[in-house]
C-alpha positions as CSV (number, residue, x, y, z in Angstrom):
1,X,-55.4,13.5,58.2
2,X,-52.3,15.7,56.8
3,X,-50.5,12.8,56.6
4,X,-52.2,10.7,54.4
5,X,-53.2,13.3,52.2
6,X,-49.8,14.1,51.7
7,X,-48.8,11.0,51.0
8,X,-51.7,9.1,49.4
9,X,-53.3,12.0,47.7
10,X,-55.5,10.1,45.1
11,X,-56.3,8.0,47.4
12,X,-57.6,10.5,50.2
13,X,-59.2,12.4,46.7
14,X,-61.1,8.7,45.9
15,X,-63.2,9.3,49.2
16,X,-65.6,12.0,50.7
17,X,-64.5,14.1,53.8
18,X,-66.6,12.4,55.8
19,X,-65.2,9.0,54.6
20,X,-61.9,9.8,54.8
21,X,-62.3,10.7,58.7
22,X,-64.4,7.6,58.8
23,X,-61.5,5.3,57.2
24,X,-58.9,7.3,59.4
25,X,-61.1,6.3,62.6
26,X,-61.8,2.7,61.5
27,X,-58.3,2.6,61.2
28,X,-56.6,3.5,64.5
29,X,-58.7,1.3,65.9
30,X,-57.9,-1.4,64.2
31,X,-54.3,-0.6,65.0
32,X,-54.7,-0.5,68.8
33,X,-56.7,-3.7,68.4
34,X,-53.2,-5.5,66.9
35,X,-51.4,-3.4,69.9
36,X,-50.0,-0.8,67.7
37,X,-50.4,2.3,69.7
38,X,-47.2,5.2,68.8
39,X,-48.0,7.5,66.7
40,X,-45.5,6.1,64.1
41,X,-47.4,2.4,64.5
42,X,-50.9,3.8,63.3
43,X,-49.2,6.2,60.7
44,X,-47.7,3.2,59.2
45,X,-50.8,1.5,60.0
46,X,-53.2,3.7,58.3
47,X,-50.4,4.0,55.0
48,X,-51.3,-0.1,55.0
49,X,-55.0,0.6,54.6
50,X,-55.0,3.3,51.9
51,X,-52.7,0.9,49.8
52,X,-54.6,-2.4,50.4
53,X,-58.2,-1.4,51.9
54,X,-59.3,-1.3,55.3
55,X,-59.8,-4.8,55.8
56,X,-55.9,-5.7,55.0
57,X,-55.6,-7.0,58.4
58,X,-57.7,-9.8,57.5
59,X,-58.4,-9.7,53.6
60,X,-54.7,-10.0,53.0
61,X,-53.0,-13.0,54.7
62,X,-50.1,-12.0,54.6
63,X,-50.5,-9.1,57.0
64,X,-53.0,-11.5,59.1
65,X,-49.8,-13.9,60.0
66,X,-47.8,-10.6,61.2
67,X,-50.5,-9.0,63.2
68,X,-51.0,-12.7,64.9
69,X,-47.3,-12.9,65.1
70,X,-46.7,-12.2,68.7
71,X,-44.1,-9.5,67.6
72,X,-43.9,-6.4,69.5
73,X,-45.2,-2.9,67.7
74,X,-42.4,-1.7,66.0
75,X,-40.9,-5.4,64.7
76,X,-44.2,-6.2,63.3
77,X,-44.9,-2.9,61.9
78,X,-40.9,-3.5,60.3
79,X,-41.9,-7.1,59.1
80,X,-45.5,-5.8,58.0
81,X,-43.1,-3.0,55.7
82,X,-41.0,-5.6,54.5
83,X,-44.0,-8.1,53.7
84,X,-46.0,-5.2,52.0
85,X,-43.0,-4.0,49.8
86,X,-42.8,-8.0,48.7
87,X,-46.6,-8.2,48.1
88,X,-46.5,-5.1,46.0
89,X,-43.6,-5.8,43.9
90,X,-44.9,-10.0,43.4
91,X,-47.8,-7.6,41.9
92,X,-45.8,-5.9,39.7
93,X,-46.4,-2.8,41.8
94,X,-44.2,-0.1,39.9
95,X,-44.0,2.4,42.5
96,X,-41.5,-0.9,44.0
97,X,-38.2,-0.7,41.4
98,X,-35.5,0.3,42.6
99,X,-37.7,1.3,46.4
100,X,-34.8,0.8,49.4
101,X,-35.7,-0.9,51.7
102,X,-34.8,1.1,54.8
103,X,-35.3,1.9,58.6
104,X,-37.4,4.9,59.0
105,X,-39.0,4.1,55.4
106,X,-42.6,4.9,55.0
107,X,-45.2,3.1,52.6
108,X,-45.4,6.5,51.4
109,X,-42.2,6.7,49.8
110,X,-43.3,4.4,47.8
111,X,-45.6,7.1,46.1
112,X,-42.0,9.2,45.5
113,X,-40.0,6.0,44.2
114,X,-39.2,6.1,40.5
């Protein structure tokens, strides 16, 4: 839970307690249904569905075609970074200028870009 207050603050602050810990639940499993099961994967995961609901996985198809991929965890959850930094910045996302692109980068740095 620390970690997506910390770095998705308004949106944690958009939902109740008990919703948030709902959302975080709904979440993980969803990861471990795609087969994303470290600790970084469902992080990463859960960063995904405080930026583009908690039906991305399906609602956004983009993300759909990665999670079907056939990639293992960590090169999908790398091409679902790189596909989510390209659907926010197509959107005219601002917290995207001047955003690198990095290993190790979280969704959440995006909250600390610019």
């Amino acid at each position: 839970i620390e970690h997506v207050k910390t770095q998705f603050p308004a949106e944690c602050r958009a939902l109740s307690p008990a919703d948030l810990v709902a959302h975080i639940h709904f979440g993980i499993e969803r990861a471990r249904h795609h087969g994303l099961d470290t600790e970084k994967q469902i992080a990463f995961y859960l960063d995904l569905t405080l930026l583009f609901g908690r039906n991305f996985d399906v609602d956004e198809v983009w993300a759909a075609q990665v999670l079907a991929s056939g990639y293992e965890g960590d090169t999908r959850i790398e091409k679902l970074y790189q596909k989510s930094l390209k659907h926010l910045s197509e959107q005219g996302d601002p917290r995207t200028n001047g955003t690198d692109v990095t290993e190790g980068g979280t969704l959440g740095d995006l909250r600390h870009s610019r």
